[in-house]
N, C-alpha and C positions, 0 to 999 in steps of 0.2 A: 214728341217727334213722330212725324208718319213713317210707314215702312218704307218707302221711297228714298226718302231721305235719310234714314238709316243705315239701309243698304248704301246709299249713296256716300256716306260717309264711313262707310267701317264701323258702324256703335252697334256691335253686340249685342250691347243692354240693350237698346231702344229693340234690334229686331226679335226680341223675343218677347216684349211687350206686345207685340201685334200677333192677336188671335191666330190660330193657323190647325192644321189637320194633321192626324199622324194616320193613314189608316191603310196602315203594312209596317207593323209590328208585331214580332214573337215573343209569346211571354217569358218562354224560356231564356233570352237573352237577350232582355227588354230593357235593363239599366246598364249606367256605365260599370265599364270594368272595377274602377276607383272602389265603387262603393260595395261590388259584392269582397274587395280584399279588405276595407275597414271592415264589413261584418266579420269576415273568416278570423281576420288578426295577424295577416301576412299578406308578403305579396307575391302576386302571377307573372309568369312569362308572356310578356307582349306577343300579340297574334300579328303575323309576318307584314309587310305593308303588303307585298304583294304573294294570295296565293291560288294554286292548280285548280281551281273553280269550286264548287262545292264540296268535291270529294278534298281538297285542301285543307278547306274549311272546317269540314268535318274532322281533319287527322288534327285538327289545331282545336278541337273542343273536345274529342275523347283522348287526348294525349295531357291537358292541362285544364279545361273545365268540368267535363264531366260528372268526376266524386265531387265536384263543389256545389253542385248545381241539381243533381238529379235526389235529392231526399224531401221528403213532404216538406220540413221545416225551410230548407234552403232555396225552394221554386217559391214558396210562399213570400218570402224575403224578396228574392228576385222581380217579383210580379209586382209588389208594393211598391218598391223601389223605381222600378221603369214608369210605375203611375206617375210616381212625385216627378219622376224627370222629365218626362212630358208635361205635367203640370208650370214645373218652373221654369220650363222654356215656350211655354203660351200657349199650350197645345190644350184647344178645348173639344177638341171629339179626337176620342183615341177608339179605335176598331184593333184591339188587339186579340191576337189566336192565344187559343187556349188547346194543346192536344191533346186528342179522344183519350190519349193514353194518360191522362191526368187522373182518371179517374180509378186507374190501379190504386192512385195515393189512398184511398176510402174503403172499409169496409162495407158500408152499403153504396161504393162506385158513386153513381149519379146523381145519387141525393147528398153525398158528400160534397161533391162538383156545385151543384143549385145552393147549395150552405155558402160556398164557400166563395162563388162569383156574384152572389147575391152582397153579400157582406162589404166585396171590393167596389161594388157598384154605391153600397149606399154608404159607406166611407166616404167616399171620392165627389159624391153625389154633387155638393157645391160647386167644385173647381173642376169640374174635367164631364163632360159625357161619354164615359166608357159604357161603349158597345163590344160586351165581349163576344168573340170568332172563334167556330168552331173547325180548330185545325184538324187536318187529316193526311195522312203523309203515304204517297203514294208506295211505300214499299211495303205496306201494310194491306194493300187493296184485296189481297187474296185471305186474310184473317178474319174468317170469319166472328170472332168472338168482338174484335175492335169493329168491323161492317155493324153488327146488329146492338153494338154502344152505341155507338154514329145514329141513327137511326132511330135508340132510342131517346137519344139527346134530344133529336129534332121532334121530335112528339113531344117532348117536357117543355120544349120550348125556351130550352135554355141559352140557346144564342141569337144574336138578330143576321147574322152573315156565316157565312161557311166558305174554306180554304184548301184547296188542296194543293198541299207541295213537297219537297224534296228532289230527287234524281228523275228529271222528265221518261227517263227511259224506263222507268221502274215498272210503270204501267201507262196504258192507251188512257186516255180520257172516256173510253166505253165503260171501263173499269166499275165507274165507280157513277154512272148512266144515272139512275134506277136513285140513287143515296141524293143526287143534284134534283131528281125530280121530285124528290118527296120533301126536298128544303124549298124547292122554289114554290109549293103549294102550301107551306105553311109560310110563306112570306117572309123568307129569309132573302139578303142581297147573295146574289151566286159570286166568288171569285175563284180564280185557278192562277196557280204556278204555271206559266208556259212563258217562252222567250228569250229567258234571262239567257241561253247559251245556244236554242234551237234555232228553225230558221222560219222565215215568216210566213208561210205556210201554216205549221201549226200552231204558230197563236191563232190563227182565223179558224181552221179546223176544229181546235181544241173550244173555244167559242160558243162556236155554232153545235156542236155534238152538248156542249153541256147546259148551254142556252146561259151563258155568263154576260152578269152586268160588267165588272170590272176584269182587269187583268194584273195581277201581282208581275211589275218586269216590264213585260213583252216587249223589249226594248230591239228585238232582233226581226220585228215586224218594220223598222226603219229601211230593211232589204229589196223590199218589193214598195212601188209605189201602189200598186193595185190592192194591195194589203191595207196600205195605209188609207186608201182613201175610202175602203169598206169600213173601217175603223171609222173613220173621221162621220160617214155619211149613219153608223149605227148608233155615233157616240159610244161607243166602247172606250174605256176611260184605262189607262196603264196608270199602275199607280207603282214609278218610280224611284228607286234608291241607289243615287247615282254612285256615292263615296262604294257601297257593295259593289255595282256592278264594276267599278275600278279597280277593286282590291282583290275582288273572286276572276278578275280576266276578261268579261267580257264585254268592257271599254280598254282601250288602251291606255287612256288619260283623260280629263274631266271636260278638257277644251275641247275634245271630240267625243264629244258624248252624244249620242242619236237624238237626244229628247229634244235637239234643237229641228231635227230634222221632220220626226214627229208633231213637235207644235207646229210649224209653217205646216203643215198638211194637216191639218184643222184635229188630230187627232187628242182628244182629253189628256191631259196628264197630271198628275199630283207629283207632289218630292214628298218622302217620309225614309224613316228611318232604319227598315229592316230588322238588323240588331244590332242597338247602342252599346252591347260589351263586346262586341266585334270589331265593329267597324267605327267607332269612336264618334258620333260625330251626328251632331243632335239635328233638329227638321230647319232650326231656325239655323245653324251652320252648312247644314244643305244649300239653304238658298244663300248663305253668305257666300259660298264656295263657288256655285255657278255663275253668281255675277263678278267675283274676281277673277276669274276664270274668263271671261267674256261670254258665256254660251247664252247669257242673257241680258237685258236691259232692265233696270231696275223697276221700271216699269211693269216690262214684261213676266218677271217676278209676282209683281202685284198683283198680276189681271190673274195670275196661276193661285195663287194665295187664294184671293177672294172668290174665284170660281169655286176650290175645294170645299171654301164654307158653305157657298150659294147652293149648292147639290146635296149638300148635307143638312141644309137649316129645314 
């Protein structure tokens, strides 16, 4: 059955049969919830349907995931786990973040990190092209010791794409200037956290300062048409997590969700999954969700699917 008519008919299975892209995932809360409580051997307090935006978010993972999630053994689990679930829902290129801060887990830091994403790379190697992402969380920009990991990450050459995110206000996108120029010359893909709550100004801003292919969100760039259609005319490509951006506030509901307003203004866009122990709710049920939802035609599904591969192949 093709995605089309998958979609067109409600068959789950069949949409997750069709190839598709995940590429805005965090490793840290990369699988579903279900399966980091079979590992633990209990169960967790469901994350609210709707909450206070990131800062929400956050009171909802250091109050109930945190000690489950933050030990060498248990991010390891987490990370394998979010593979496979990508995997078993069609997803053959997965661009998942890994944070600078991973490398605490290690006594020699970076050469434990290169051990250790090398290993998930050539596991995985058959069913999935994992491009692993080097996350970097903007409230870190002033810490010197994670800057000069960063940095040397990118000289090992340990990732093919670099992310910056967390709290937009945390730091300017100058911040961290200097760190995007030294990833863009060793030929990494540039992306940044901006949009998801700001306004559309500095998605273009934050853009053009850091010289970014992609945009994690920028879904608050639908504000301005002048925005959009600098986006549209650079290809600047938002790579969208709509079930997130409903649950953390900054849609109200799925049927009004900007991405419709963004595609008619030629601007790129992908659906992927954020975080699957969050926000519940895999790439292939992304796009089930928008076309029950009416924001698209199953078609129009399609042509977004297959662009994500076409840009990637």
């Amino acid at each position: 059955m093709d995605f089309v008519k998958a979609l067109s008919t409600d068959n789950l299975t069949a949409i997750k049969t069709a190839p598709k892209t995940d590429i805005h995932s965090h490793a840290f809360l990369s699988t579903r919830l279900e399966n980091l409580e079979h590992w633990l051997g209990h169960s967790l307090e469901r994350p609210p349907s709707k909450m206070r935006g990131l800062e929400g978010m956050m009171e909802y993972v250091n109050a109930v995931l945190s000690d489950h999630i933050i030990t060498p053994d248990s991010f390891k689990f987490v990370a394998s786990s979010g593979i496979r679930d990508a995997i078993q829902d069609g997803v053959v290129v997965l661009e998942m973040s890994f944070d600078i801060r991973l490398a605490e887990y290690y006594p020699d830091e970076l050469i434990g990190v290169q051990s250790f994403l090398e290993a998930l790379v050539e596991q995985y190697r058959t069913q999935v092209n994992l491009r692993p992402e080097l996350g970097f969380p903007r409230t870190h920009a002033d810490d010197p010791k994670l800057m000069a990991l960063a940095h040397e990450a990118i000289e090992l050459r340990l990732f093919q794409s670099i992310d910056l995110y967390s709290y937009e206000e945390a730091c300017p996108p100058e911040a961290v200037k200097s760190l995007y120029a030294e990833a863009r010359a060793a030929g990494m893909k540039l992306k940044a956290h901006v949009g998801e709550f700001g306004d559309a100004e500095e998605v273009q801003r934050t853009v053009e300062v850091l010289d970014l292919d992609e945009v994690q969100h920028g879904i608050a760039a639908a504000e301005s048409v002048e925005v959009m259609r600098w986006l549209s005319e650079n290809q600047i490509q938002l790579n969208v997590c709509p079930t997130s951006n409903v649950m953390l506030g900054g849609v109200s509901n799925l049927a009004s969700h900007p991405i419709r307003v963004l595609f008619d203004y030629g601007v790129p866009v992908t659906i992927n999954t954020d975080d699957l122990m969050i926000f519940g709710q895999s790439v292939s049920e992304e796009y089930r969700n928008l076309y029950q939802a009416g924001v698209f035609s199953a078609e129009e599904l399609n042509d977004i699917r297959y662009a994500s591969l076409t840009v990637l192949s």
